[in-house]
C-alpha positions in Angstrom: 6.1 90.4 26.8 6.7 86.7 28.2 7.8 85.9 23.8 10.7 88.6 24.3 11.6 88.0 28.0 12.4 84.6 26.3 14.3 85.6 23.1 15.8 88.8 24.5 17.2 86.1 27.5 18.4 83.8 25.4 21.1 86.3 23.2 22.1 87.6 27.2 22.8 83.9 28.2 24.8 83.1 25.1 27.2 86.3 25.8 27.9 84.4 29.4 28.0 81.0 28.0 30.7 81.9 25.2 33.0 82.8 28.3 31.7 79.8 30.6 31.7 77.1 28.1 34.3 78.8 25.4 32.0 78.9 23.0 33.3 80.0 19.3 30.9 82.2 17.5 29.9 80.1 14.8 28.5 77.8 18.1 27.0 81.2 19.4 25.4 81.5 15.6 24.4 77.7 15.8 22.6 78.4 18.6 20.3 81.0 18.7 19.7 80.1 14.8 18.4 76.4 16.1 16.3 78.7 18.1 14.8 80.4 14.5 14.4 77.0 13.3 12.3 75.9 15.9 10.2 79.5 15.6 9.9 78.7 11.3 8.5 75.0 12.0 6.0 76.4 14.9 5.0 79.8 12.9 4.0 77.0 10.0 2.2 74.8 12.3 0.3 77.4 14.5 -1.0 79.0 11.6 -2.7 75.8 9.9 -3.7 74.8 13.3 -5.1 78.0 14.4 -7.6 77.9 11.1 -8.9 74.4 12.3 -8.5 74.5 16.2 -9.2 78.3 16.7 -7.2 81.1 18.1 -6.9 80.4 21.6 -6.4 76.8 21.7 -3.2 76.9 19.7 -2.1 80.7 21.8 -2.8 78.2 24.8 -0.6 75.4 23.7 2.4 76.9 22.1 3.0 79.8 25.4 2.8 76.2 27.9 5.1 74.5 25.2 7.7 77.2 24.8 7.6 78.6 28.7 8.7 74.7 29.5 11.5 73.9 27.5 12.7 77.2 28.7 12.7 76.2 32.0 14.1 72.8 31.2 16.9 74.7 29.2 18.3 75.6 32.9 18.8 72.2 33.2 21.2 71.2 30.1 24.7 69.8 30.6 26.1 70.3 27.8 26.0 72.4 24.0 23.9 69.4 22.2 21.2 69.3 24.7 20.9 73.2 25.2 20.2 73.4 21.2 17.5 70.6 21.7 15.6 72.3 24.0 16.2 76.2 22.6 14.3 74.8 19.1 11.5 73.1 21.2 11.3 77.0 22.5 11.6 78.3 19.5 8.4 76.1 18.1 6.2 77.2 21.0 7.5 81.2 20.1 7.5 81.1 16.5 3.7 79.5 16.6 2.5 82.0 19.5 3.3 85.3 17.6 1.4 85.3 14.8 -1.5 83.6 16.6 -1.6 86.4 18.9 -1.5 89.3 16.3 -4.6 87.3 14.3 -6.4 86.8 17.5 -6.3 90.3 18.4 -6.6 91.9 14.7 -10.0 90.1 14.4 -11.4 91.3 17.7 -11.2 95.0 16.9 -13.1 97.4 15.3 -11.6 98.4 12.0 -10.7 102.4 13.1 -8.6 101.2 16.0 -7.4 97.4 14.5 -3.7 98.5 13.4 -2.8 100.8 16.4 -4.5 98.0 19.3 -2.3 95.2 17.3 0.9 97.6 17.5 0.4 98.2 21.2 0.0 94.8 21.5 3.6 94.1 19.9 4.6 97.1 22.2 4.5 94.8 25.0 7.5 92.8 23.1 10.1 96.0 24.6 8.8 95.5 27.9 10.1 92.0 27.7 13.4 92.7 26.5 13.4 95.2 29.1 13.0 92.5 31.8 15.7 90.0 30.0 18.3 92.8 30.1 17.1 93.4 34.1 17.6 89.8 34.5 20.5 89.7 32.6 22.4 92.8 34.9 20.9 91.7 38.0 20.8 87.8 37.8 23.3 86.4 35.6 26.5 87.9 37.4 26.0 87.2 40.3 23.6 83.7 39.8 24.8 82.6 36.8 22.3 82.1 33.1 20.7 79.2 35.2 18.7 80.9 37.2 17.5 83.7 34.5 16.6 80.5 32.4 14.5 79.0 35.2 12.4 82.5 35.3 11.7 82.1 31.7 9.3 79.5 32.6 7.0 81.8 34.5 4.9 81.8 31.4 3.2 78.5 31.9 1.5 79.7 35.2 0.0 83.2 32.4 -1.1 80.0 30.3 -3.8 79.0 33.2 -5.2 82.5 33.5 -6.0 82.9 29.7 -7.6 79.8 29.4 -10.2 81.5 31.3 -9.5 85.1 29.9 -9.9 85.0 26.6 -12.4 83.6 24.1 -11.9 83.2 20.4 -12.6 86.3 17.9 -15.8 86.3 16.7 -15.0 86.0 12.9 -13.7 82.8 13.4 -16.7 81.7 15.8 -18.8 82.3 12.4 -16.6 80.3 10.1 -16.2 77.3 13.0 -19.0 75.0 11.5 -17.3 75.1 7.8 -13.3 75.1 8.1 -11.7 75.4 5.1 -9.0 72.6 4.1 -6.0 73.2 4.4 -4.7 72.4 0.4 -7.6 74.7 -0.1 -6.2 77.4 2.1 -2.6 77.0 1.1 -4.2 77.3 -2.9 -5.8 80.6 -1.8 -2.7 82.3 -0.4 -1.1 81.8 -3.8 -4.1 82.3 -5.9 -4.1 85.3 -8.4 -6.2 87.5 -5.6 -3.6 87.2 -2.8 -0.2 86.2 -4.8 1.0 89.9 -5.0 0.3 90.3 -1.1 2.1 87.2 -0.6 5.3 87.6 -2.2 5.4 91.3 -0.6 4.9 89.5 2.5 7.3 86.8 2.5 10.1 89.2 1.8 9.3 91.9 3.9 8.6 89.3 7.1 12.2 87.4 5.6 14.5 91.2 5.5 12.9 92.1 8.8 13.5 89.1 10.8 17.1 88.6 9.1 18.0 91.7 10.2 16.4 91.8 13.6 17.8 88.6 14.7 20.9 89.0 13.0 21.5 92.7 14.8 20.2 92.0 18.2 20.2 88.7 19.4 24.3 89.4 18.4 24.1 92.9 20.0 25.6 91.7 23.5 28.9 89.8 22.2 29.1 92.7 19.2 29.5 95.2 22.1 32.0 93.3 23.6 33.4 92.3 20.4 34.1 96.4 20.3 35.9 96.4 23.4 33.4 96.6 26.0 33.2 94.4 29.0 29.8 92.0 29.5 28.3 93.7 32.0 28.9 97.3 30.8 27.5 95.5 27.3 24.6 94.7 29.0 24.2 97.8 30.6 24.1 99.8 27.0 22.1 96.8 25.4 19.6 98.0 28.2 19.5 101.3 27.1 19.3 100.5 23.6 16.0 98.6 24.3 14.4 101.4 26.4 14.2 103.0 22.6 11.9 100.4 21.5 8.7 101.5 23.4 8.9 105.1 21.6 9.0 103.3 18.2 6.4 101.3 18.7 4.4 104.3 20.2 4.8 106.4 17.4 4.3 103.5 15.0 1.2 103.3 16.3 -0.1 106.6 16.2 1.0 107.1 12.9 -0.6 103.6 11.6 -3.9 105.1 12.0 -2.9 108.7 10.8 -1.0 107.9 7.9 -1.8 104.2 6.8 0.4 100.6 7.2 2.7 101.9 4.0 3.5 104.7 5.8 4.9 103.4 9.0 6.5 100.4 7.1 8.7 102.3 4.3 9.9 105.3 6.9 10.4 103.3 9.8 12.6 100.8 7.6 14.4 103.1 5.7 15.5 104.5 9.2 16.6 101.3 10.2 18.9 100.5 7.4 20.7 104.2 7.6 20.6 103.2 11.8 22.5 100.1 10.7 25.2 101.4 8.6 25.5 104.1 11.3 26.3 101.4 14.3 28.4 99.2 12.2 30.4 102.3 11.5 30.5 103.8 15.3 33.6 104.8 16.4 33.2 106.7 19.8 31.1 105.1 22.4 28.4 108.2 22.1 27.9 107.2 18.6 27.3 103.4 19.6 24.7 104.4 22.1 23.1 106.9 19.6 23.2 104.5 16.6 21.6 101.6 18.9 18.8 103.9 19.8 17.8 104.7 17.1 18.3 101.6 15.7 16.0 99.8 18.4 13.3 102.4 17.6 12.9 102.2 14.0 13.6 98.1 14.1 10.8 97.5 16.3 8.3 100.3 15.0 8.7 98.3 11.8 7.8 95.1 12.9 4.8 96.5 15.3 3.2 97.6 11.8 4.8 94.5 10.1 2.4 92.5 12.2 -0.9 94.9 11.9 -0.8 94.8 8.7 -0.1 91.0 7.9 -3.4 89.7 9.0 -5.2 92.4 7.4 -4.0 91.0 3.3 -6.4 88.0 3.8 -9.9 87.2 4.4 -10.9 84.9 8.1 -11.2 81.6 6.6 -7.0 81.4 5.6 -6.0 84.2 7.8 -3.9 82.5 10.3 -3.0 80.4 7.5 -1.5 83.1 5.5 0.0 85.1 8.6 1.8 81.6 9.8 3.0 80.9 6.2 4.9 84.4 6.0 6.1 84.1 9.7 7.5 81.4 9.2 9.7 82.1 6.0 10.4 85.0 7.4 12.0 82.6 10.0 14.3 81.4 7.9 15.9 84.9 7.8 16.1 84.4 11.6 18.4 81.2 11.3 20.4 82.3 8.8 21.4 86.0 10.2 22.7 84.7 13.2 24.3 81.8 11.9 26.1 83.9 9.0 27.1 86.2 11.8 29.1 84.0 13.5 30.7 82.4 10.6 31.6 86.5 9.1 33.3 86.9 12.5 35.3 84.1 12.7 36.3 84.6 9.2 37.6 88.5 10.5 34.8 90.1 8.5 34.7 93.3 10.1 32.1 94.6 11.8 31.1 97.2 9.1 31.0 94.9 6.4 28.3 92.8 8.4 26.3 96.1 9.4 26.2 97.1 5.6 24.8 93.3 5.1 21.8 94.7 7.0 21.4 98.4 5.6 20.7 96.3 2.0 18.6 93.8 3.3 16.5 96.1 5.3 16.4 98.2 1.9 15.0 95.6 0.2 12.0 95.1 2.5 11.3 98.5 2.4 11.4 98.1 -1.5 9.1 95.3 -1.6 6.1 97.1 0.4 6.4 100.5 -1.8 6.0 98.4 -4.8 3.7 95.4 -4.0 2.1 96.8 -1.3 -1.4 97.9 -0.8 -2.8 99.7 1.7 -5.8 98.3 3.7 -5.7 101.4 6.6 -9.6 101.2 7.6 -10.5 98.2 5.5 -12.8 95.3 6.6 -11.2 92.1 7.5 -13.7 90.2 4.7 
């Protein structure tokens, strides 16, 4: 919840900060892609670390590190320094997620793994929910400052867990004898995982390129379509409300009718949701497309991260979760980036939506074909 509160913020402050500080959008791009770059390096490093350290140590860690450069971003004077602190964020983001989703995969029996992990993810909906609360309540009238200085809250959640939570028990039995990390990066790309691999890295990479290019842009597209910043953050809101039925569904279904399942429907609807909101002309059809686009989107990536950990055995799990997340990242700082130059180069807006429909396509692609289906598997 606290991960999204923070991204879902960030794409609400830029929308004020283009007006306040006249920002062009390939500055907007720059920005919340530094933000991806920061989540790439700490989805690379959490995931070795996490192997070697254990679960909850690095959880720990990267939720204090990313919670306080939020709160310091309040703080910045100027473009340069806001980038600065927005990748330090990103580092403590990008390495908490796929942590969490490891920690929580191994903890659960194998009948109820995917749909506790997917819940789990739910809880990234309520947080958008709160930044586009903060967003229409705070930022008007108190200016991105303030909603900034609430994205800190995280470090006092950091004191609790310490206390809450202990590592999974798979990786309390492997403690003693850590595998090296050369050894662990040889495994992930050994003939026994290479096929789970490459499906991963491109389905992590269209997922996140698409996610970050659609919605940490969806606030300054809606105004880019003629709406004003608060009434874009009033539909943004409702958009997001979609995202807890997706993941709800998602996982329900995970159990019912396997990972492969959820993954291919939910992002085949995404694409045809994409190419419908790029092509919205009536502001019924925005709303409509952006629900449904929210719902299949994040359903996706609720399965996306149930199944990830499940492709690899304890001893390089986090290894091989981290090492997808974090190409996958790479989609995040290109999408918005390549936004932001599209528009300033008067791409239009259904041209950039397409974009998405193919990428999303492709992801799709990669799980029917390379995918396997580990639904009720053990985790060895």
């Amino acid at each position: 919840m606290f991960d999204a509160m923070d991204v879902g913020m960030i794409s609400f402050v830029v929308a004020a900060l283009a007006k306040e500080w006249s920002l062009r959008p390939g500055q907007i791009g720059l920005l919340t892609s530094i933000n991806s770059l920061g989540m790439a390096a700490g989805a690379a490093a959490a995931g070795i670390l996490a192997d070697k350290y254990g679960r909850k140590n690095i959880l720990l860690w990267t939720l204090i590190i990313f919670s306080a450069a939020t709160g310091l971003s309040a703080l910045a004077a100027g473009f340069a320094l806001l980038c600065v602190l927005r990748f330090i964020a990103g580092f403590g983001l990008g390495g908490e997620l796929p942590v969490a989703s490891t920690l929580v995969s191994e903890s659960v029996e194998p009948k109820d793994r995917g749909r506790a992990v997917v819940l789990l993810e739910s809880f990234w909906a309520v947080g958008w929910i709160a930044a586009a609360l903060i967003a229409y309540f705070v930022i008007p009238d108190y200016g991105w400052r303030l909603a900034l200085v609430i994205g800190a809250v995280p470090v006092l959640y950091a004191l609790y867990l310490r206390r809450a939570i202990e590592d999974s028990p798979r990786f309390a039995g492997i403690r003693k004898a850590p595998v090296p990390f050369t050894k662990r990066f040889a495994s992930v790309w050994s003939a026994e995982y290479i096929r789970s691999t490459v499906m991963l890295w491109i389905l992590w990479f269209t997922v996140v390129f698409s996610y970050y290019g659609i919605f940490l842009w969806l606030p300054s597209v809606m105004v880019l379509k003629g709406f004003s910043l608060v009434r874009s953050f009033e539909y943004t809101l409702i958009m997001t409300l979609a995202q807890l039925p997706g993941y709800f569904t998602a996982a329900y279904f995970i159990e019912k009718f396997g990972r492969k399942f959820v993954l291919i429907v939910y992002l085949f609807f995404t694409a045809v949701s994409a190419a419908w909101f790029g092509f919205a002309s009536s502001e019924g059809m925005l709303i409509a497309a952006g629900v449904c686009l929210s719902f299949f989107n994040l359903g996706a990536w609720g399965g996306m991260y149930a199944y990830t950990p499940e492709l690899y055995p304890t001893a390089i799990r986090s290894t091989g979760v981290g090492m997808a997340a974090s190409f996958g990242r790479i989609g995040g700082i290109i999408a918005p980036l390549l936004v932001g130059v599209l528009v300033e180069w008067s791409v239009s807006i259904q041209a950039i939506f397409l974009l998405f429909f193919v990428t999303v396509i492709i992801g799709a692609a990669a799980v029917l074909f390379l995918g396997k289906e580990t639904k009720g598997l053990d985790l060895q």
